[in-house]
Structure formats: structure tokens, C-alpha cells
N, C-alpha and C positions, 0 to 999 in steps of 0.2 A: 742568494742574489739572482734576481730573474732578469731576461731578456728583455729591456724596452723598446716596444715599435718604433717610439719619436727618437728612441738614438742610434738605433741601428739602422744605417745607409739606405742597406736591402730592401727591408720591409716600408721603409717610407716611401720610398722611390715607385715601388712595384702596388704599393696604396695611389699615391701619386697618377699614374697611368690608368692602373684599373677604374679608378671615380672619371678619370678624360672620357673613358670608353661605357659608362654607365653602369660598370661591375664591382662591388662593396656591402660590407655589411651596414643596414640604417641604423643609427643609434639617435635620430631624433626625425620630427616631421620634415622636418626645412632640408634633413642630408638625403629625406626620400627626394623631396622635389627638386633636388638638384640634379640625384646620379637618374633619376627619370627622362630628367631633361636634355641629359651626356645622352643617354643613349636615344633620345630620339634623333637628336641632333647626328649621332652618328650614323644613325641608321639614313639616314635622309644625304649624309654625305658621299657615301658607301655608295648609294643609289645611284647618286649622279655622277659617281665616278664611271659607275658601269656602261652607263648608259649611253655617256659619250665617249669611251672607248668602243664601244658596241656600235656606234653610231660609224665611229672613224675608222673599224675592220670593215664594214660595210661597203666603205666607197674607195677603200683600197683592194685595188684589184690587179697589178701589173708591177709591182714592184715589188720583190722578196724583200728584200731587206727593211724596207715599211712594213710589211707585212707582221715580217717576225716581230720585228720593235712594237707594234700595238697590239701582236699576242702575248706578248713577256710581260707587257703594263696589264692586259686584260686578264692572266690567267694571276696574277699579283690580287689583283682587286677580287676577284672570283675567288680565291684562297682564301680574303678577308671575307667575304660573304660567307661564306660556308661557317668560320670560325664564329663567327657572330651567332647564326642560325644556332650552331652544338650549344654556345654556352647560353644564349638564350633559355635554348630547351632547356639546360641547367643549371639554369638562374639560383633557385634556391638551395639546390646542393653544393653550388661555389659560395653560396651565404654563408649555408654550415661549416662547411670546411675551413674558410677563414674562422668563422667564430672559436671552431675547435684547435685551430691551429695558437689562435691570440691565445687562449684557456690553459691549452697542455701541451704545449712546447714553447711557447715565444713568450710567458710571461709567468712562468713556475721557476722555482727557487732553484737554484743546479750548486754543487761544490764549485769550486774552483779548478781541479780537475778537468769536471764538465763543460765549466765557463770556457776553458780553453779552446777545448772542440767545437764549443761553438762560434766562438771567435775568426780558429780557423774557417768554417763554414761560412760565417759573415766575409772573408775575406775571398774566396771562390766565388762567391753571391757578386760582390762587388766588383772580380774580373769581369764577371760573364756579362754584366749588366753594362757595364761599359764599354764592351762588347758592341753588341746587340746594339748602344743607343747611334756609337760611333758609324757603323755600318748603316744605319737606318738613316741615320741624318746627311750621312755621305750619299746614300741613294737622292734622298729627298732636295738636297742642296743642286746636288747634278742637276734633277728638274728643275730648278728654279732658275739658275743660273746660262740654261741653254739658251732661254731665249733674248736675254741680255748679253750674252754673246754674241748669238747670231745675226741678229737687229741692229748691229754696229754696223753705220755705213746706209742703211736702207731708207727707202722712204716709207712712208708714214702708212700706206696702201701694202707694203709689200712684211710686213712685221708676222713674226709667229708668237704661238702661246705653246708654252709646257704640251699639251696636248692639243691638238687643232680640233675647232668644237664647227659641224656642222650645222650653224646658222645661218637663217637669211639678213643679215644683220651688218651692215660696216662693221667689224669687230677689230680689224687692222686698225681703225684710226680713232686720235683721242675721243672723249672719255671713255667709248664701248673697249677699247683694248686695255685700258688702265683697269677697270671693275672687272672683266673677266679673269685679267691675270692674277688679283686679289682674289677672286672666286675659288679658281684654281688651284691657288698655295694653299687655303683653307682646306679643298677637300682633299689635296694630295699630303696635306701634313696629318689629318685625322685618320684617314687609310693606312701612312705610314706607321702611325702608333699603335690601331688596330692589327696591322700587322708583326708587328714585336710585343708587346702588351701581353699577351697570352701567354707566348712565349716565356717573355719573362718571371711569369707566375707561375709555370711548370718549374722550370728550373732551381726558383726557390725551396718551392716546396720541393722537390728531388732532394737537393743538395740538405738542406734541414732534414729528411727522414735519413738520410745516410747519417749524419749528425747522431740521430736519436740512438742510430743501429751501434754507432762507435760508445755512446755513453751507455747503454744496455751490456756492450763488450765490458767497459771498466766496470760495471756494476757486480756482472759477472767473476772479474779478478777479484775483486775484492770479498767475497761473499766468504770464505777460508780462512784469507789471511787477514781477515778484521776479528774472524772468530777464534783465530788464538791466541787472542787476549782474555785473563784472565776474566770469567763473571765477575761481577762485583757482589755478588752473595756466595758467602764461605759454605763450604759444603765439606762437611769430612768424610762424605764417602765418594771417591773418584769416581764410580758408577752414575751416581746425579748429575755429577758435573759435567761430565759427558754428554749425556743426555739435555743439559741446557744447550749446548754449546750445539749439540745437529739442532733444538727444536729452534732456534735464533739461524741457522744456517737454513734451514729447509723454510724457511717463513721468506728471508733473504730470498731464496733461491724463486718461490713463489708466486713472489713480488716481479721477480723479474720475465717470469714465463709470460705473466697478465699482463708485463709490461710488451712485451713483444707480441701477444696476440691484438694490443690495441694499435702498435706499427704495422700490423698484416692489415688491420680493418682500415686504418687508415691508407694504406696502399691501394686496397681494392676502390678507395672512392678516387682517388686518383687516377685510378684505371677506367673506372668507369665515365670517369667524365673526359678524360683527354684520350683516347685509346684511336679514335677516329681522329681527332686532330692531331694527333702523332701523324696517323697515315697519310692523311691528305697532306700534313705539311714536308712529310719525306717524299714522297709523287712528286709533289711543286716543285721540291726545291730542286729534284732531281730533273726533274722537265726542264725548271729554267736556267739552269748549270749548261745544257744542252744548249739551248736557242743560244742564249747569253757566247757560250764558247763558239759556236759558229757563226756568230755574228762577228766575235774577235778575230777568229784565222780569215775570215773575208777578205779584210783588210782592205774593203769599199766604203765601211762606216765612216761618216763624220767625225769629227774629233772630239765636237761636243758627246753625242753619242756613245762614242768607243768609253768617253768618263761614266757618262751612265751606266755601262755594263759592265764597266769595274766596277763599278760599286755595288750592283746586282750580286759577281760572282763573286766578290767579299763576303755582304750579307747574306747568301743559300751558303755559303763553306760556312759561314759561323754560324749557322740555324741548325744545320746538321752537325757539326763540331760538338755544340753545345745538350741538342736533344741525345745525342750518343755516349755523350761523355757523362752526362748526369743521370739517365737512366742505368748507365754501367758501372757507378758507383752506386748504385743501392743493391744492384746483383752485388757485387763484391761484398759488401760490408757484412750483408746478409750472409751469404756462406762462410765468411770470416767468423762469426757467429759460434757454429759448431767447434773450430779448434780453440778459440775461447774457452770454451764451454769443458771441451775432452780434457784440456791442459788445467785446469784449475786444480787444487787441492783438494779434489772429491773426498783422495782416498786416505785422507788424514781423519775422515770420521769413523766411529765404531761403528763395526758389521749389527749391529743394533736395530731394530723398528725403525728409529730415524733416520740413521745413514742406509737403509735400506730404500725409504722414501727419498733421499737426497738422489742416490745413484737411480732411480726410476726416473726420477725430475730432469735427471741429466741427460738419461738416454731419449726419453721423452724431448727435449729441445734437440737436441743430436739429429734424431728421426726429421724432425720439423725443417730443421735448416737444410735437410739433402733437396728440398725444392725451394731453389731459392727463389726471393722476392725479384719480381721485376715488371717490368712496363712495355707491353706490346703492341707495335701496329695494326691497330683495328683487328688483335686477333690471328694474324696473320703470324706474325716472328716477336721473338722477342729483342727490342732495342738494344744493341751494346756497341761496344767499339768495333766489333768485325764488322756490327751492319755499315757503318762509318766506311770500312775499309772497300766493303765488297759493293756500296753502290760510288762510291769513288772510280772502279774498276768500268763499273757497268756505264758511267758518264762518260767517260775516256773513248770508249767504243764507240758509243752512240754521238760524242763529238766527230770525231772520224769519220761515221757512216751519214751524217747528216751533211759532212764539208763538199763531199762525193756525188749527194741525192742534189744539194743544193746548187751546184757547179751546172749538174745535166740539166734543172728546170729553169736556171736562169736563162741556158742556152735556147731551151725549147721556147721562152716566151719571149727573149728577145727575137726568133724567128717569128710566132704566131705577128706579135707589135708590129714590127717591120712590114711583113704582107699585109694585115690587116690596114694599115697607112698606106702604101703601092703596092698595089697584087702585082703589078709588072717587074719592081724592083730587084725579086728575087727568084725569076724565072731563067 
């Protein structure tokens, strides 16, 4: 029984996103000219998201707390940048890798057993991802909905948009504010999804090779106690029989070393293409955990506002949650591996040629597992729940030290404001 793409939640879903954002394998002319067209169209949105937050840091100059608020949306959008650019670069290696992924994991035959584990796996998939959409849509809803709040009550000159766009342009009043605000939900919805989208297909694939590592384990059990069942070819000398029983054991055994060498090769392409956007997206999320928290203890933000930035510090805790906790189940499952391995019925074979080769095979995987599988930032550390714990630590601080920084420079600029309007005022 093998895994179906169109039935399983996960992989349709994280199919689903990836073709929004112009990332999939082609299986016809018409699916090239479409994910071609996602990604120009992304690309082009992405653009103009930058460009008019870059636009609106520009002419804010005197207000912190606007300040931070169009660094937190700029360094959002500048994340998606970056992410585009990596997988860009590695367009046709995210080809491969689905294609390998649909081949020899998501659409091969598994026991039932097996089926279970991945079941379980499907159903991690499906927390994480609802996750991820809930947070993202929570952010993106908050945009949308600020300026329908705050427009309550105004006139038709004095109206905002999601992000204030410097044009020369009536943009306050009908139609030009109606088209821009459409403009707007467009490119902050495509950003939004570039910005989880990646995500979301790291984690799959994570969660699936932990998957692969758990049915490797049973494969492993079983490789002893399947083999002391009688052959089915009668032997009357015990010596033969034996001797089938390691050459089916050590074939077994084989089978599953090649199988685990094609889980390391598969790891390493996951490493190689997400390794940097691990990093950058641990930086980010860690940077804007910071802004995000000192704009809450402020306790100057608008209320519209203060929504947005829950749902900012919602969505960085579950981007880090998620990147920590699923690179730290493929460490785990991986070193689970060896006592697997130590504990099986090695020593039920005869000291023979064969059970000779069996117990080399085992020390051999033994050996292998002391370095276990996992996923590093840009090379730097390797991903697990402590990194989870110890930049939690290091936000906390830097929340604190930034409440402190940001208290003195409000002081200092509302003095500079003040003078610079009446030099007499404050003499």
C-alpha cells in the first residue's frame, strides 16, 4: 500500500502553496507556463512590497514606534526576498527532490506497520501546517482589517491603507483608495504565503525522513525474528540450514544499510538547499521577537497595531517551534538507530562466515549512527530543541535591553522635536 499525494492533506497542501509561489515539478507544457507565471508574478510582488516599505522607512524620521513598525514589515518582506533568491538558485534541485521524494517515499508500497508511521507523520504534518497557515493569516487579516477600523468615523481625505504608499496622488479618496487597497491585499497576501510556503516544505520533508528513520528502525527488528521461521526448503543437515537462515539475514541486514545510506544522501540535499534559509530564518525571527516584544511593553501602540504584533509574535514562536522541533526529530530518530540495531537478535546467528558478515554489518551501522543526521544553520550549529531554548533566552534579554535603549532615545528626540520647533521653548 503506498502513500497518495491527492490523499494525503500534507502533501496536497504544501503542492498547493508551492505552484502559488512558482515552485513544483512540470509534468506537462501548460503546468511549465503556469508555475512560470506564479513566480513572475511573485517576483514582481515581493518587489513592490519592498519598495514601498523602503519608500515609507525613508520618510519616517521622528517617531520610534513607526519607525520599528515599518522595520518589522521591511525586514518580513527582505526574509521573503532572500528565500526566493536561495530557492531560485535551487530551482532544479527542489525539482529533484520532490520528484525523488513522490518516487521513494510518498508513493512506494510500506506494510502496514509502516503505513502506521506514516500516518502518524501525516498527522504532525497536518498540526504543523495549521500552524503555520493560522498564524500567517492571523498576521495578514490584522493588515487588512486595520485600516477598516481605523477609517471608522473619518473623512474621505483623512483615510489610511495597510501600509501608506508615498504617492503624489489623492490616494485617500474614492476610486484611487479603493484600487490601492486591492493592490495591497494582493501583494501582502503573496508575501504572506512566500513567507510560510518554504517553510512549510522543510518541515514536511523533516517530518517524513524522521518517518523513513522510524521504518528503517522496524525493519531492523524484524530482520532476526522473521528469520526464525522455518526455510521452506528441508535440509537434513542443520549446518545448511543455518547457513540459509544468516545468507536471508545478512541480505536483510544489506538492504537496510543502502537503505539508510539513501536517507543520509537525502538529508545532505536538504541540507544543502535549506541550510542558509534555516539561518536567515532563525536571525529574523529572532530580530523580530525583539522589535515585536518592545513594541508590546511600550504600551504607546495603537490597538489596531498591538493586534498586528500578536500575531507577528505568534507567527516567529511557531516558525522557530516548528524549524527546532522537526530538525530535532531527525537527530533523535537517527541515533535511535544504533540501539535498534545493538538490541536486535544478532547473536541468535552461528559464529559462521555469515554471522560474521552479519555482526561486521551491525557494527558497521553502530559506527555510522555515532554521527548523527541533522540540519544546520548556514553551518553554524546544528538545529535542535536547545537552539529553541537558548535563543528564547537570548530574546528575553535583548527584549529588556531594547525597552531601556528605546525609553532614552524617545527622550532624546522628543527633546531634539521640541527645540528644533522653539529653540526658546526649552531654554
Amino acid at each position: 500500500m503506498g502513500l497518495d499525494r491527492d490523499h494525503y492533506f500534507s502533501i496536497r497542501v504544501t503542492r498547493f502553496f508551492l505552484r502559488l509561489t512558482g515552485f513544483w515539478i512540470v509534468e506537462s507544457k501548460r503546468d511549465e507556463m503556469v508555475i512560470d507565471f506564479a513566480l513572475i508574478y511573485t517576483r514582481v510582488a515581493v518587489l513592490l512590497a519592498a519598495v514601498i516599505l523602503s519608500l515609507d522607512l525613508y520618510h519616517l524620521s521622528e517617531d520610534l514606534y513607526d519607525m520599528v513598525f515599518t522595520i518589522c514589515n521591511l525586514m518580513t518582506v527582505l526574509t521573503v526576498v532572500f528565500k526566493l533568491l536561495i530557492m531560485t538558485w535551487h530551482r532544479n534541485s527542489v525539482a529533484n527532490l520532490i520528484s525523488f521524494s513522490l518516487n521513494e517515499f510518498w508513493h512506494k508500497d510500506y506494510k502496514s506497520t509502516e503505513m502506521d508511521i506514516l500516518k502518524n507523520c501525516e498527522r504532525q504534518c497536518i498540526v504543523l501546517i495549521l500552524a503555520f497557515i493560522m498564524s500567517a493569516c492571523g498576521t495578514g487579516c490584522s493588515y487588512m482589517m486595520r485600516p477598516i477600523i481605523e477609517n471608522i468615523g473619518k473623512n474621505e481625505t483623512d483615510r489610511i491603507h495597510p501600509i501608506k504608499v508615498w504617492l503624489d496622488l489623492p490616494l485617500a479618496t474614492t476610486p484611487y483608495f479603493e484600487i490601492m487597497y486591492f493592490v495591497e491585499i494582493l501583494i501582502t497576501t503573496q508575501v504572506a504565503i512566500c513567507f510560510f510556503c518554504f517553510d512549510i516544505f522543510l518541515c514536511v520533508l523533516n517530518i517524513h525522513v524522521s518517518g523513513q528513520l522510524e521504518i528503517l528502525q522496524s525493519r531492523l527488528e524484524c530482520i532476526y525474528d522473521e528469520n526464525r521461521i522455518e526455510s521452506p526448503k528441508m535440509y537434513s543437515d542443520e549446518k545448511l540450514k543455518n547457513l540459509e537462515k544468516s545468507s536471508i539475514a545478512y541480505n536483510k541486514l544489506c538492504n537496510c544499510i543502502k537503505y539508510h545510506e539513501m536517507v543520509i544522501w537525502y538529508v545532505q540535499q536538504i541540507e544543502r538547499i535549506f541550510t542558509i534559509i534555516i539561518l536567515g530564518q532563525m536571525l529574523t525571527s529572532s530580530l523580530l521577537t525583539c522589535l515585536v516584544g518592545f513594541q508590546l511593553l511600550s504600551g504607546i501602540v495603537e490597538i489596531t497595531k498591538r493586534y498586528i504584533f500578536i500575531a507577528y509574535m505568534c507567527g516567529c514562536i511557531v516558525q522557530l517551534i516548528t524549524y527546532t522541533f522537526t530538525c530535532n526529530e531527525i537527530t533523535v530518530a537517527s541515533l535511535q538507530l544504533a540501539d535498534v540495531a545493538f538490541h536486535a537478535d544478532w547473536y541468535v546467528t552461528p559464529y559462521d562466515k555469515g554471522g560474521r558478515s552479519i555482526r561486521h554489518g551491525i557494527k558497521f551501522l553502530v559506527q555510522r549512527t555515532q554521527r548523527p543526521l541533522c540540519l544546520t544553520a548556514g553551518g553554524f550549529f546544528p538545529v535542535s530543541l536547545d537552539s529553541f531554548t537558548k535563543v528564547i533566552i537570548l530574546e528575553n534579554i535583548m527584549i529588556a535591553i531594547l525597552s531601556l535603549l528605546g525609553n532614552q532615545y524617545s527622550n532624546v528626540l522628543f527633546y531634539y522635536t521640541a527645540r528644533k520647533r522653539n529653540p526658546c521653548c526649552l531654554i
